[in-house]
N, C-alpha and C positions, 0 to 999 in steps of 0.2 A: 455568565459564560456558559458555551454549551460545549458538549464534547463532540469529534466528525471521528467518524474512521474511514482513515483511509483505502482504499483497496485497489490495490496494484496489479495489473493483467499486460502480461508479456508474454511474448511467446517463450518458452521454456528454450535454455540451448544446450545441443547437447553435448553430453558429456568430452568428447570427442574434441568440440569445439570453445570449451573452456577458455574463459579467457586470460593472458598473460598475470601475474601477479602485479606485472606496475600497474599494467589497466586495471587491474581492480582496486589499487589502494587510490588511482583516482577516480573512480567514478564515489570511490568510498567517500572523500575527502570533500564531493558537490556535495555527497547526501549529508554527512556533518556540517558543511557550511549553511544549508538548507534548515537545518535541525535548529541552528545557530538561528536565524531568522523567526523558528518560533517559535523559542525562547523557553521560559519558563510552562507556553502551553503545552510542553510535548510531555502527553502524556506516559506513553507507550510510544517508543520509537519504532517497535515491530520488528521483525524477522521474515528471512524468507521462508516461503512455505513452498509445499511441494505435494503430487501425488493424491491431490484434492477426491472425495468421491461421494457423489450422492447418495443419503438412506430415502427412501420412500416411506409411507405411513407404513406397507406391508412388509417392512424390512429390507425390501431388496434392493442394490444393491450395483451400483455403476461408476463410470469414471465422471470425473465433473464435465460440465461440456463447457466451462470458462478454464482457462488456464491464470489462475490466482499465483501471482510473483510474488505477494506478501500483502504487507498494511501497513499502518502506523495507525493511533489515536492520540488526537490532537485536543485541544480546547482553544474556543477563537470567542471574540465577541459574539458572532451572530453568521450564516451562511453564504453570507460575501465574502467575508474575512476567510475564511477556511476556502472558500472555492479561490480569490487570489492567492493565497499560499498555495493550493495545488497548482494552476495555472504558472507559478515560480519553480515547480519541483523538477529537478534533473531527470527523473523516472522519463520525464515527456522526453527527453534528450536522445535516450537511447533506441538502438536501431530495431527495427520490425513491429512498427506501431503501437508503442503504448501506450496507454491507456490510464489514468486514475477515476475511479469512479470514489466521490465524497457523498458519504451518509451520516445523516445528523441522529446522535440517540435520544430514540424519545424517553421521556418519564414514564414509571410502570404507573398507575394509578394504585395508591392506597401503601407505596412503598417509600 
């Protein structure tokens, strides 16, 4: 088994335009049932993140130029297996094109 993480890119909304509490205990209720699907690999179900910023080698210091909705870490057979489970995920559902970008972790050598 290898492990992916996931990485979630939506446009941020804003505050303003928050969404209802039912809308959110269902969009809650895809991404559990999604979780449900897989299974015992979910590592890390994730969190939303926010306010993202890039360091430079010289410290300095900016806003990120992706807007990162959150992650998950997952474990699947191999990178088909992980890329169908993203391809299932409700993230793709919502509105203002999103996006999962799935990376496989590599081994450190000597660790």
């Amino acid at each position: 088994m290898s492990k992916f993480l996931f990485v979630y890119h939506a446009p941020m909304t804003p505050a303003e335009a928050a969404p209802a509490p039912e809308d959110m205990a269902a969009v809650m209720a895809e991404w559990n049932a999604w979780a449900a699907k897989v299974g015992d690999g979910m590592v890390d179900f994730g969190t939303p993140l926010a306010n993202g910023v890039r360091v430079s080698p010289g410290g300095a210091t900016a806003p990120s130029q992706r807007e990162v909705a959150g992650y998950s870490l997952i474990e699947a057979e191999n990178v088909e297996a992980a890329l169908e489970l993203a391809k299932q995920h409700p993230h793709l559902n919502m509105p203002g094109g999103c996006e999962i970008e799935v990376h496989e972790a590599q081994q450190i050598p000597g660790m």
